[in-house]
PyMOL Python script that loads the backbone (N, CA, C, O; Angstrom):
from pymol import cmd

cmd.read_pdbstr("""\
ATOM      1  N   UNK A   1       4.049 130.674-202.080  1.00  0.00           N
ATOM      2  CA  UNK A   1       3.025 130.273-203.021  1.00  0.00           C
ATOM      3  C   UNK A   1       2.363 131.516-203.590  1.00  0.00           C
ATOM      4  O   UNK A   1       1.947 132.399-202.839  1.00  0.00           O
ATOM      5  N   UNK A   2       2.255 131.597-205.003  1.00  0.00           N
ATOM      6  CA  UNK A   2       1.518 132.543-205.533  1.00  0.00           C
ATOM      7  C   UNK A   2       0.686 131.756-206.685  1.00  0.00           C
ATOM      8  O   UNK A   2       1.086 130.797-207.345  1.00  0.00           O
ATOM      9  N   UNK A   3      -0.952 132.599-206.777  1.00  0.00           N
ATOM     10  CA  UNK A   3      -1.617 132.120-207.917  1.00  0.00           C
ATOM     11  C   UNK A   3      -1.276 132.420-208.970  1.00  0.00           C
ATOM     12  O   UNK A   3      -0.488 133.356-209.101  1.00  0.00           O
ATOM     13  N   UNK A   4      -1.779 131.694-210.104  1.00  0.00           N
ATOM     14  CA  UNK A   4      -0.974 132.872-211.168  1.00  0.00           C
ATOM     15  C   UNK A   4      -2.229 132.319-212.163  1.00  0.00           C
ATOM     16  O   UNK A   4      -2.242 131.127-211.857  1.00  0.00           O
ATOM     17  N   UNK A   5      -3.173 132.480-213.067  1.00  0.00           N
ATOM     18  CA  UNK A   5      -4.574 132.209-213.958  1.00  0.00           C
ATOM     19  C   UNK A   5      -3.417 132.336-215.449  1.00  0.00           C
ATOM     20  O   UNK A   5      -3.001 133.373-215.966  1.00  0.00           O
ATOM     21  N   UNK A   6      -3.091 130.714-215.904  1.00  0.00           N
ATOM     22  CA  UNK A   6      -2.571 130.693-216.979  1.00  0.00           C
ATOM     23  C   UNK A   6      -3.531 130.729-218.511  1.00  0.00           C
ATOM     24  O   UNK A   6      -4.313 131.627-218.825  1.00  0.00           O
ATOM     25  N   UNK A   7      -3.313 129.884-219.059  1.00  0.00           N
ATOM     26  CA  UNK A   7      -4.411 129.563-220.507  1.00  0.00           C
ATOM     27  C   UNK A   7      -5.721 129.367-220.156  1.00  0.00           C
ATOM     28  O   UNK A   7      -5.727 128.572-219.216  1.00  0.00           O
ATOM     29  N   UNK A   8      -6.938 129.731-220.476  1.00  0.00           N
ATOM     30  CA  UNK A   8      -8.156 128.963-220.683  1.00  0.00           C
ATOM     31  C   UNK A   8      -7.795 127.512-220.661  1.00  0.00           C
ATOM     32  O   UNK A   8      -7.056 126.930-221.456  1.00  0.00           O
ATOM     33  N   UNK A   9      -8.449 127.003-219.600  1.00  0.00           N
ATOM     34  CA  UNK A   9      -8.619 125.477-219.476  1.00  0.00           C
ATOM     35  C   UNK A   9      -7.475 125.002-218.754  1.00  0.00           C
ATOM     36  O   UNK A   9      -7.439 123.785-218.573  1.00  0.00           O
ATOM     37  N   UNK A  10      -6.353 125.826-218.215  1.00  0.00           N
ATOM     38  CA  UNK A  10      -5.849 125.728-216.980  1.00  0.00           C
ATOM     39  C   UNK A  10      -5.324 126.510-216.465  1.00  0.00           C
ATOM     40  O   UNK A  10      -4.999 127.656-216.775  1.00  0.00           O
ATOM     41  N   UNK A  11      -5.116 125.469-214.982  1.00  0.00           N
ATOM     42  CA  UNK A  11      -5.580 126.558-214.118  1.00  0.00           C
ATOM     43  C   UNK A  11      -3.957 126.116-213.242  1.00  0.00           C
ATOM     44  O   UNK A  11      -3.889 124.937-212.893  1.00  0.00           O
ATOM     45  N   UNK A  12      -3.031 126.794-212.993  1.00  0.00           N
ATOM     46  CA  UNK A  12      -1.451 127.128-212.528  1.00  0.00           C
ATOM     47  C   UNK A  12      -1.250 127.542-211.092  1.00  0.00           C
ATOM     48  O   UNK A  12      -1.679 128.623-210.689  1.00  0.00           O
ATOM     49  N   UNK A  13      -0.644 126.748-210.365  1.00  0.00           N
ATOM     50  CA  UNK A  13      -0.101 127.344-208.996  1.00  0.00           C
ATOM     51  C   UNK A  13       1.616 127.252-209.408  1.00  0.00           C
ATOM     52  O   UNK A  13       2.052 126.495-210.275  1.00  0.00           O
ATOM     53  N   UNK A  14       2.477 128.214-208.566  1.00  0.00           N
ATOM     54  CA  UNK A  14       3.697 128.313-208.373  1.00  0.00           C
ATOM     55  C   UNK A  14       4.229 128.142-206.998  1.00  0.00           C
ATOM     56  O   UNK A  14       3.930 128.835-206.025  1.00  0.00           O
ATOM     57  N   UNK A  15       5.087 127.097-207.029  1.00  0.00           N
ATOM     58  CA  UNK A  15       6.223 127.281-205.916  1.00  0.00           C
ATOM     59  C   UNK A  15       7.328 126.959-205.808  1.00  0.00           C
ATOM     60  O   UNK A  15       7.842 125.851-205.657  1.00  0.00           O
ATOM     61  N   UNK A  16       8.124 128.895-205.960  1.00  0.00           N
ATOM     62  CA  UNK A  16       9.477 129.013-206.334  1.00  0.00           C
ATOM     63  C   UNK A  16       9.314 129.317-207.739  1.00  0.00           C
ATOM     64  O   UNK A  16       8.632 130.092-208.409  1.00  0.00           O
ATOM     65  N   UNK A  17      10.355 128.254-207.981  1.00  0.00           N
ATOM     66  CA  UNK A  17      10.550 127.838-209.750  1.00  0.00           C
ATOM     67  C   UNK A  17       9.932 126.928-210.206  1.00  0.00           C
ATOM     68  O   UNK A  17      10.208 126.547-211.344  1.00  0.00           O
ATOM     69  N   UNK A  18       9.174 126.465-209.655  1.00  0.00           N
ATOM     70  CA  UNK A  18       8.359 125.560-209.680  1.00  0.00           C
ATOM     71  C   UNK A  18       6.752 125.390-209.945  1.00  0.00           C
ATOM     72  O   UNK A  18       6.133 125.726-208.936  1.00  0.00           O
ATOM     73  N   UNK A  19       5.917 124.974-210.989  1.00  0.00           N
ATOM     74  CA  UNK A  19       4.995 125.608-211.704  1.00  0.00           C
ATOM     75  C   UNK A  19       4.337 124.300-212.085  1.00  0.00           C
ATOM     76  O   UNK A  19       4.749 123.685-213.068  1.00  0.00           O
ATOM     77  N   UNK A  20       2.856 123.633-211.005  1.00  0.00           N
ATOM     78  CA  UNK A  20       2.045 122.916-211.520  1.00  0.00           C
ATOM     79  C   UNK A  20       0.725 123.408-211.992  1.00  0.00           C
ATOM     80  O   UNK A  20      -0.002 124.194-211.384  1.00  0.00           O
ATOM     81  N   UNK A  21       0.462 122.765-213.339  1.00  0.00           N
ATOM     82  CA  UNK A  21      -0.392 123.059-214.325  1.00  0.00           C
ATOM     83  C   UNK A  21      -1.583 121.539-214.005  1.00  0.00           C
ATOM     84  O   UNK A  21      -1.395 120.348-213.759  1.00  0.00           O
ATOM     85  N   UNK A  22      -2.722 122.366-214.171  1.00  0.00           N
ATOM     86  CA  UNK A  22      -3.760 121.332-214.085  1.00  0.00           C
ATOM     87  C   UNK A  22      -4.902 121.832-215.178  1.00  0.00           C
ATOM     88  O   UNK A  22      -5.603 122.827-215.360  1.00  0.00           O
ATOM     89  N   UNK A  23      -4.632 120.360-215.885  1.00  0.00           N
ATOM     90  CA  UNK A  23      -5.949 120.702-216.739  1.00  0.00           C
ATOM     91  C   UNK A  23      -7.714 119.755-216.563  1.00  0.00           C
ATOM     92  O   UNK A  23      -7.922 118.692-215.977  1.00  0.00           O
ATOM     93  N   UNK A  24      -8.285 120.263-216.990  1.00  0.00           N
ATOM     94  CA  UNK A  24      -9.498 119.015-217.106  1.00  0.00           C
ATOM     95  C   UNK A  24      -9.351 118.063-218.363  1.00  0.00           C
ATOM     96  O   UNK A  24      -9.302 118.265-219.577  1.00  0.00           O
ATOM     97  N   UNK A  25      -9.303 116.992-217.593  1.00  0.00           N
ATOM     98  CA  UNK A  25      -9.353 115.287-218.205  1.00  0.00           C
ATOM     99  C   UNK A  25     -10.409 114.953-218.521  1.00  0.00           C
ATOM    100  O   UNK A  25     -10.460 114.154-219.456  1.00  0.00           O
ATOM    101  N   UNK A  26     -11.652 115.391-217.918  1.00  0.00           N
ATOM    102  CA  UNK A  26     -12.662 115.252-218.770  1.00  0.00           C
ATOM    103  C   UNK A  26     -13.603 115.766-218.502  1.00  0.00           C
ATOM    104  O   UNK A  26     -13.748 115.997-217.302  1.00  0.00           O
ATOM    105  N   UNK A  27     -15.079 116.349-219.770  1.00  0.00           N
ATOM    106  CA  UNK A  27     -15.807 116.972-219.885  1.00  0.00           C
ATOM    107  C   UNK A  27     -16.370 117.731-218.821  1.00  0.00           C
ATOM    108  O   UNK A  27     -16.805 118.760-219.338  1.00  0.00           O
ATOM    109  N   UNK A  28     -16.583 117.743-217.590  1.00  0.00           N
ATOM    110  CA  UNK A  28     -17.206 117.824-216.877  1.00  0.00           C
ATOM    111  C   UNK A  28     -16.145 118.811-215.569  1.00  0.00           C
ATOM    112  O   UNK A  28     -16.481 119.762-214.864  1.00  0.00           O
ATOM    113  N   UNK A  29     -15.172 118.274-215.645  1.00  0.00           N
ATOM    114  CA  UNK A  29     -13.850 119.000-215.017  1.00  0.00           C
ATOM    115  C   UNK A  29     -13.796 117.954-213.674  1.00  0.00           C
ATOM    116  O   UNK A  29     -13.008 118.189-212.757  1.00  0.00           O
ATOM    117  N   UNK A  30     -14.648 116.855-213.646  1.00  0.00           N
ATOM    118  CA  UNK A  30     -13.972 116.253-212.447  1.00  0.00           C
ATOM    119  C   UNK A  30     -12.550 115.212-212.022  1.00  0.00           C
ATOM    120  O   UNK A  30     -12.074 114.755-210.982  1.00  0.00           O
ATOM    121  N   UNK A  31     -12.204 115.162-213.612  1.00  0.00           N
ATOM    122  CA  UNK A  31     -10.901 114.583-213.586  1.00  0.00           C
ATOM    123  C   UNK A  31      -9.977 115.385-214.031  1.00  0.00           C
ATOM    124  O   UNK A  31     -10.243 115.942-215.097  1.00  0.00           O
ATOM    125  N   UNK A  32      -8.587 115.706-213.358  1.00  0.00           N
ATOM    126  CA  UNK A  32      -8.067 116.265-213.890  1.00  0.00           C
ATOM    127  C   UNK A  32      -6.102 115.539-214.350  1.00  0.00           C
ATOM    128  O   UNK A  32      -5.518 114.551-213.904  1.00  0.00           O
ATOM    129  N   UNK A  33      -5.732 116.398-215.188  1.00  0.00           N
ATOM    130  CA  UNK A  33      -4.269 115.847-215.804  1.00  0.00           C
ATOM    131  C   UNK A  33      -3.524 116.777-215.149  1.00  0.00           C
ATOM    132  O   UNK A  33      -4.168 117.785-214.859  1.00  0.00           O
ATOM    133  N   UNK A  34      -1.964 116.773-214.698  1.00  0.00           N
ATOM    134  CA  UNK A  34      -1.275 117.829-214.221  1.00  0.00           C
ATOM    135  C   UNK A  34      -0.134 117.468-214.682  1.00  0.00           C
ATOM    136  O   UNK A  34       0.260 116.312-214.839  1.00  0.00           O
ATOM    137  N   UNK A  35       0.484 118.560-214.935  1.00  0.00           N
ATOM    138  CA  UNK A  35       1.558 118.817-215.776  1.00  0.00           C
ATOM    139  C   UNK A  35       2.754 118.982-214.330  1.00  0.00           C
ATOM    140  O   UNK A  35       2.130 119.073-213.273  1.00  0.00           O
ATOM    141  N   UNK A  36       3.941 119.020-214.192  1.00  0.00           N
ATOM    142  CA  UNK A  36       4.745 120.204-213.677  1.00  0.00           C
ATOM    143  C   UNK A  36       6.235 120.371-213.953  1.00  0.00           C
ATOM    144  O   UNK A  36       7.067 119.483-214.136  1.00  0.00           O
ATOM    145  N   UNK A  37       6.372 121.471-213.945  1.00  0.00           N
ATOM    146  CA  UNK A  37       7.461 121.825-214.786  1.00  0.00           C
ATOM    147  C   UNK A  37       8.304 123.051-214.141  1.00  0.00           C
ATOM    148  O   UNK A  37       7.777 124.008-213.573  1.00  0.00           O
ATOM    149  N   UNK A  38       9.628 122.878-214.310  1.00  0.00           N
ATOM    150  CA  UNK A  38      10.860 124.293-213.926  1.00  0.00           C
ATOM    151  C   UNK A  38      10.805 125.245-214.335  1.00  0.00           C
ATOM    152  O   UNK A  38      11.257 125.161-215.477  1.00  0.00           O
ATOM    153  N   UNK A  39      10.388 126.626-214.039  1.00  0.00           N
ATOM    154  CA  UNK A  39      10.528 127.816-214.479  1.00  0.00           C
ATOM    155  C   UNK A  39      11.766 128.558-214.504  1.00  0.00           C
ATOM    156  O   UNK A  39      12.087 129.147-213.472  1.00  0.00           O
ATOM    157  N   UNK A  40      12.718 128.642-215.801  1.00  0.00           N
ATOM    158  CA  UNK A  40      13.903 129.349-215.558  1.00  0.00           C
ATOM    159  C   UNK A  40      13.626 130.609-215.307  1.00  0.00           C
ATOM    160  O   UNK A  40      14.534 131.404-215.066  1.00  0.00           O
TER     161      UNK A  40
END
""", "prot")
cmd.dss("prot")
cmd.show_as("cartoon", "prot")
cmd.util.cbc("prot")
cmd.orient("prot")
């Protein structure tokens, strides 16, 4: 596991090739959306 501080307004962990993205869902940041996706 490594951190990695992607775009303003989210916030990225890695593991492997492997790369979940979390953003805030709403105003306040207590909900959030997550993305995840394969890193070639």
């Amino acid at each position: 596991m490594e951190p990695f501080l992607g775009k303003e307004g989210c916030w990225t962990q890695r593991f492997g090739r492997t790369e979940v993205r979390m953003y805030p869902k709403d105003r306040d940041g207590y909900t959030l959306d997550f993305e995840i996706a394969s890193i070639p």
